[in-house]
C-alpha positions in Angstrom: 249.0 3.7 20.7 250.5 3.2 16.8 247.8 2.0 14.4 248.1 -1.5 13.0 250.6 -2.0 10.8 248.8 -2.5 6.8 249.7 -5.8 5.2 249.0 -6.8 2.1 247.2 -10.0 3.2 245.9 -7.5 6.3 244.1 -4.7 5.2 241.1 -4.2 8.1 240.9 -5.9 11.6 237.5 -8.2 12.5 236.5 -5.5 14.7 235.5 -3.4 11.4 234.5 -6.3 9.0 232.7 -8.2 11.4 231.8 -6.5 14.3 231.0 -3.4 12.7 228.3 -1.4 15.5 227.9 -4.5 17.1 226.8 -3.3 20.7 224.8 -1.5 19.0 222.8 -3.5 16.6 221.4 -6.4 16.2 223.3 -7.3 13.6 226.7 -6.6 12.8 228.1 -4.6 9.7 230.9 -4.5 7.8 233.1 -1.6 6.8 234.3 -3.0 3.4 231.0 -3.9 2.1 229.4 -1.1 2.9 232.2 1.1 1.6 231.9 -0.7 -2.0 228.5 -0.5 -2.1 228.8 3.2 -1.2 230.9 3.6 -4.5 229.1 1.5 -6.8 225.1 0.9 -5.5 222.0 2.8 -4.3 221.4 3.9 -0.9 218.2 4.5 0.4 217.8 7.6 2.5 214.8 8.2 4.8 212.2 10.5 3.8 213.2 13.9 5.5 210.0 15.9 6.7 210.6 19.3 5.1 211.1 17.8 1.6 207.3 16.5 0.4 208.1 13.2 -1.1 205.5 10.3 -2.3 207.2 7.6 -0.7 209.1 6.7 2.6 212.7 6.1 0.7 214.5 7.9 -2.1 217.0 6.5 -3.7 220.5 8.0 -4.4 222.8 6.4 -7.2 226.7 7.5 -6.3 227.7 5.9 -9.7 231.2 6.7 -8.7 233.7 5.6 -11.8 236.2 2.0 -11.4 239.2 1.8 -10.2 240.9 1.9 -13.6 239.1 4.7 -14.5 240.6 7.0 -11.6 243.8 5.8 -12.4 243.6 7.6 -15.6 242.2 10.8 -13.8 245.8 11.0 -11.9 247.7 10.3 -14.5 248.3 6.9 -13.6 249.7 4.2 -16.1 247.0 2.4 -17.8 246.1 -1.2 -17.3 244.7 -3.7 -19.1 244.9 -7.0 -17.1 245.3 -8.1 -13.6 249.2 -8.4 -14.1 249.4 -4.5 -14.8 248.6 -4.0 -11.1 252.0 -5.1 -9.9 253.4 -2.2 -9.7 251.0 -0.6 -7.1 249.8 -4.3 -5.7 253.2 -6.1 -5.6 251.6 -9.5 -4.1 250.5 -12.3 -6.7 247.9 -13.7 -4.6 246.0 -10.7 -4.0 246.1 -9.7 -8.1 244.8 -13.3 -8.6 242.2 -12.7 -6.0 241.1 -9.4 -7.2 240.8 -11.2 -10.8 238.7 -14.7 -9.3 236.7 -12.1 -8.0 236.0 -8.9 -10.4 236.6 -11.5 -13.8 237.6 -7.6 -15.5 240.2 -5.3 -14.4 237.7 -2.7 -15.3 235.5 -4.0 -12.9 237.4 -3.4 -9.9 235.8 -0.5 -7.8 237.6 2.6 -6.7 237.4 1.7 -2.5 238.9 -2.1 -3.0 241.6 -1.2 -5.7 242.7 2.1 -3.5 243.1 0.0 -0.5 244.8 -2.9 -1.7 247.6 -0.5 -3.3 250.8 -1.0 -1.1 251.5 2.1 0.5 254.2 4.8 -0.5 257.3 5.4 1.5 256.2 7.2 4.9 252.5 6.9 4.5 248.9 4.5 5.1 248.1 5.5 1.6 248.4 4.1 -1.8 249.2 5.9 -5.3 245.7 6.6 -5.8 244.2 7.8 -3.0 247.1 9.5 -2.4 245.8 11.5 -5.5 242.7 11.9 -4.4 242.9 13.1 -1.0 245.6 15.4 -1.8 243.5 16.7 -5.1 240.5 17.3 -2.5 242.7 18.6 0.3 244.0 21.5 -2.6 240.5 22.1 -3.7 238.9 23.0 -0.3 242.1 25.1 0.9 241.9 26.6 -2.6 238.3 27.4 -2.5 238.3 29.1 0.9 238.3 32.6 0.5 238.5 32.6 4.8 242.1 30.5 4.0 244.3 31.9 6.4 247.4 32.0 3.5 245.3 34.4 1.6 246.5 37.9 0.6 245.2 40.2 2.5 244.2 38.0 5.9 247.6 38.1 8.0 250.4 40.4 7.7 253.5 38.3 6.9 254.9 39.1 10.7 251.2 37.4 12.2 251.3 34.5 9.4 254.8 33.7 10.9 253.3 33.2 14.6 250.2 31.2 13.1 252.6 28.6 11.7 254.3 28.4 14.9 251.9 26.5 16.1 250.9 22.5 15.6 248.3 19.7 16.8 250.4 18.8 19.5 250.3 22.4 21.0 246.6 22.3 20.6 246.3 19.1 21.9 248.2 20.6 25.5 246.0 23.4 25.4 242.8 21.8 25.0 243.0 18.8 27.0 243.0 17.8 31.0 246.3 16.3 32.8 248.3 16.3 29.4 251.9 17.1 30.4 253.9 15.4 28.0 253.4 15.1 24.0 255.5 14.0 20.3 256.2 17.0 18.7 254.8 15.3 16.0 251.5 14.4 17.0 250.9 12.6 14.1 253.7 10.8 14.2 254.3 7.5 17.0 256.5 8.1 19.4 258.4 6.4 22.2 257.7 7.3 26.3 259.3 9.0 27.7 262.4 9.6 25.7 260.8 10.9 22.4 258.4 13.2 24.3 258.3 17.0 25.1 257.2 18.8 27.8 254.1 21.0 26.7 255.7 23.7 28.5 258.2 23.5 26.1 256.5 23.8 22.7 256.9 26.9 21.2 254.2 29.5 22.2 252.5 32.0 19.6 253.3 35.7 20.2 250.3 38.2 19.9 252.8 41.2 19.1 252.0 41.3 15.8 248.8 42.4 16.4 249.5 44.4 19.1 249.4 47.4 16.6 245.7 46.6 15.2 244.9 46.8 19.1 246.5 50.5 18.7 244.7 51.9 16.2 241.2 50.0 16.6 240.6 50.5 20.7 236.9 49.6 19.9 236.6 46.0 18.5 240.0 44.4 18.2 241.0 44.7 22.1 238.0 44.2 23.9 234.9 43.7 22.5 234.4 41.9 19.0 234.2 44.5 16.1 230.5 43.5 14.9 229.7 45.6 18.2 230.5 48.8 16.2 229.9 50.6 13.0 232.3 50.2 10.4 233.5 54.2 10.4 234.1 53.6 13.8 237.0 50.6 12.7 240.1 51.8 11.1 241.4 48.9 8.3 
């Protein structure tokens, strides 16, 4: 099913803003609000037993920075009034809004200034969470020292075969009765002409390791290695 298409005037569906948990609660909540007040308020957390605390609550301030303010942290032209958004929020009625509303372009938090960016060519994101995600996404791939790109992990040979592989081909593997699948899982796709046959996604050879198996007969081709001793596994 291909996800709603994101308007301007059509950011979130009812079912998130007003019927937020619904069967669940009460009370319904919505996903905007409590997004913003994630980014700007307090949130009370439960007192945890392990942790000896005098009360029942404690409080935790995210104090996460505007919207104007991350625009400068990627590298983003600087505004200074509601009509310097038009370049990443092209409609006038949603700049007026945003001013009505936040009085202070400086006042506008990071979650509703994100998502009321129009989106860049080919993507559900605007310019700045584009910047963020991607800044995040480079800082946990960059801080893994398991990061299958490392030096030292894969031979080049094995890294080859690992990139073979994609979601849909995990998807087929993983899942009962799927037969068909886009390439592209991430990408909509139409039935059945756009489809592939699992069978027909490329499969990963494991004859690049076939050597490791060779020299290590403990550990790498039967058992897992933590079973032996280190002297008794050849790097």
């Amino acid at each position: 099913m291909p996800a709603k298409l994101k308007t301007s005037k059509e950011i979130m569906n009812d079912e998130l803003t007003e019927r937020l948990f619904h069967i669940v609660r009460s009370v319904s909540q919505d996903l905007a609000a409590l997004n913003i007040q994630r980014g700007r308020g307090i949130t009370y957390l439960r007192k945890i037993k392990i942790i000896n605390l005098s009360s029942n609550f404690i409080k935790i301030d995210h104090g996460l920075p505007g919207y104007t303010e991350y625009r400068r942290y990627c590298g983003m032209s600087d505004v200074e009034d509601f009509d310097d958004l038009k370049n990443e929020i092209k409609d006038e009625q949603i700049r007026n809004l945003l001013e009505r509303l936040y009085g202070d372009v400086r006042n506008i938090d990071i979650w509703a200034g994100g998502i009321l960016e129009d989106s860049l060519s080919d993507s559900k994101l605007g310019p700045l969470f584009m910047c963020i995600i991607v800044d995040q996404m480079k800082a946990l791939r960059d801080g893994d020292r398991f990061w299958f790109e490392n030096e030292n992990v894969f031979t080049w040979n094995q890294l080859n075969e690992l990139k073979k592989t994609n979601l849909a081909k995990i998807i087929c593997e993983n899942s009962d009765n799927i037969e068909m699948i886009q390439k592209d899982a991430f990408l909509n796709a139409k039935y059945p002409k756009e489809m592939s046959k699992c069978y027909q996604l490329e499969d990963v050879s494991l004859k690049p390791w076939q050597s490791c198996c060779e020299n290590n007969a403990k550990g790498l081709c039967g058992e897992p290695a933590y079973f032996y001793l280190p002297n008794e596994i050849i790097n």
